[in-house]
N, C-alpha and C positions, 0 to 999 in steps of 0.2 A: 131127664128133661122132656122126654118124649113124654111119659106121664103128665107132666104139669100142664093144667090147664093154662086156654090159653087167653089174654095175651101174657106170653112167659119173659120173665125179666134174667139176664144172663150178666155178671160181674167178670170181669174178666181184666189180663196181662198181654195179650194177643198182639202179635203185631200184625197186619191189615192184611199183609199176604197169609196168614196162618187162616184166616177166616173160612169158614166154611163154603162153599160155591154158593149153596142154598141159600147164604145171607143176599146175595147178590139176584139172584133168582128169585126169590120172595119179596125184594126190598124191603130188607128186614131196617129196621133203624136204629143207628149208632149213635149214641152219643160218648164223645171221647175226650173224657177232662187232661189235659196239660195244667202242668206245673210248670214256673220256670227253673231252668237247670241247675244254676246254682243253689237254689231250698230243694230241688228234688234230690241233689245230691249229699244234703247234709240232712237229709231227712231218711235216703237209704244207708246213711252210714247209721245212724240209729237202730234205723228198721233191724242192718244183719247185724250189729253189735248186742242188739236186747236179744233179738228172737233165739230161744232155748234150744230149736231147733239146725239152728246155722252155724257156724262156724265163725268165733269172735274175728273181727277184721285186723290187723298186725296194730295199725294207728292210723289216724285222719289219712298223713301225707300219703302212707301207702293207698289208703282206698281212694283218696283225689286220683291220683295216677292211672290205679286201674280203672275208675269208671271214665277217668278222662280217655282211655286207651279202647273204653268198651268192653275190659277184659272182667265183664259182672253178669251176674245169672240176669238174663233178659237180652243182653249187648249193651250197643252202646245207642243212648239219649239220642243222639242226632240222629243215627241210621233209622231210628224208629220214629223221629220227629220228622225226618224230610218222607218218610214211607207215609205216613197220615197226610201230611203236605198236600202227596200226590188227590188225595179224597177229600178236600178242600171247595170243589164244586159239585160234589155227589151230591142231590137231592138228598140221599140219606142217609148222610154223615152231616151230625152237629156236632165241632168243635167248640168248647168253653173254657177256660180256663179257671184254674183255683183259687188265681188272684181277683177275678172278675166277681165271682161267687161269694167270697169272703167281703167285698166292698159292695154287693148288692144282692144278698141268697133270694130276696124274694122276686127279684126282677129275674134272675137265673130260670127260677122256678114257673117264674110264666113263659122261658122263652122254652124250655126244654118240655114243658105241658103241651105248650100250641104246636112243640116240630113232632111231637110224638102223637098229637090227636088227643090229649085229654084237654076236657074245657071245663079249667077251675074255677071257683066265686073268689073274691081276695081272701074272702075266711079262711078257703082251703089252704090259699097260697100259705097265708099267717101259719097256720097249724103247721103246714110241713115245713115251712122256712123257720117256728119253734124247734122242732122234734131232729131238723137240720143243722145245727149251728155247730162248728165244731164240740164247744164245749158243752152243748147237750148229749152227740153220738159218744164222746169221751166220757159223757155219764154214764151211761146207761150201757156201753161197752163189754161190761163183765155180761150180761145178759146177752146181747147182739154178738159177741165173741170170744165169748169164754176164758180163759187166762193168756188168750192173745190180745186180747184189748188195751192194756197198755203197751205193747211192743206196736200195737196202728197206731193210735191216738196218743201222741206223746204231745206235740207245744202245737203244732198248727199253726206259728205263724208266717208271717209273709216277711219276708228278710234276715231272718235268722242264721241266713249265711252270713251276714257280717260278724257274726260269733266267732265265726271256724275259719274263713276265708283269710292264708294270708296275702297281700297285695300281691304281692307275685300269681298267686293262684285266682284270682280274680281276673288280674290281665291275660289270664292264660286261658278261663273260659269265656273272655268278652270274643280273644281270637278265636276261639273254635267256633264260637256263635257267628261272629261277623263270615266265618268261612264255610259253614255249613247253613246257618239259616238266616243271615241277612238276608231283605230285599223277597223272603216269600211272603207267602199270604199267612202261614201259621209265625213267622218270625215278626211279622208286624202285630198279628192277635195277642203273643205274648209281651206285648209291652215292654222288649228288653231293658231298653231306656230308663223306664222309669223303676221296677223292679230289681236291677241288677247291677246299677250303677250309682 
């Protein structure tokens, strides 16, 4: 990293206290996409089920359980959702979420252009919000990720937990949302309501 010129772009799994000092000392700038938990959740059951590298998960209910318990490589969804929470009014942290991006890439794209200091034309916008779409990065994916590309890019969609979810397990992370992130600033951005219900 210290080689790449600068300004250097960093992808990352981090949770906020893991960051660097320097980020905070530099005002380096974040932007930090959310999913809602229920598609995040049936999205990492795929993720470790395909990835060649991982370890197949036992079945759905088992992995509901653990990541509802936190017991998953990263922890657990809310302790890392209320941790970002906290950096909800940092000049520089931008929150966005996946559902917002998917119902509007090219409005995403101007807003993450202007927090980050780039000043696009619409053309620019149009071009990245093409080369951006789900299922263009899922094109083009054997290139940009080599024989991990379809274990990232598998459906991409928004509710897809209605597939896997059974009503039991539904009601079960509406309560851990209403008991861990109702009533914040990031629990109102993720549109639970309408997303998840």
């Amino acid at each position: 990293m210290n080689e790449a010129p600068s300004p250097r772009f960093l992808g990352t799994h981090l949770h906020p206290d893991n960051m660097p000092a320097s980020f905070k000392e530099k005002k380096t700038k974040m932007v930090v996409v959310f999913r809602n938990p229920k598609d995040t959740l049936v999205s990492y059951y795929h993720f470790c089920n395909n990835n060649p590298v991982l370890p197949s998960v036992e079945s759905w209910d088992s992995f509901f359980s653990q990541f509802m318990k936190g017991d998953v490589a990263w922890g657990s969804y809310f302790d890392h959702a209320l941790a970002w929470n906290k950096k909800m009014d940092d000049p520089n942290v931008m929150v966005v979420t996946y559902e917002d991006l998917k119902q509007d890439l090219s409005e995403g794209i101007h807003q993450i252009s202007s927090f980050i200091g780039f000043s696009l034309t619409d053309n620019q916008v149009q071009q990245i919000a093409g080369a951006s779409t789900f299922s263009a990065m899922k094109e083009s994916s054997v290139k940009s990720h080599g024989n991990m590309g379809n274990v990232i890019f598998r459906k991409g969609e928004v509710g897809d937990w209605k597939n896997h979810f059974t009503p039991e397990q539904s009601r079960e992370m509406d309560e851990a949302f209403n008991k861990h992130l109702a009533g914040t600033k990031l629990g109102a951005k993720l549109d639970y309501q309408r997303h998840c219900q």
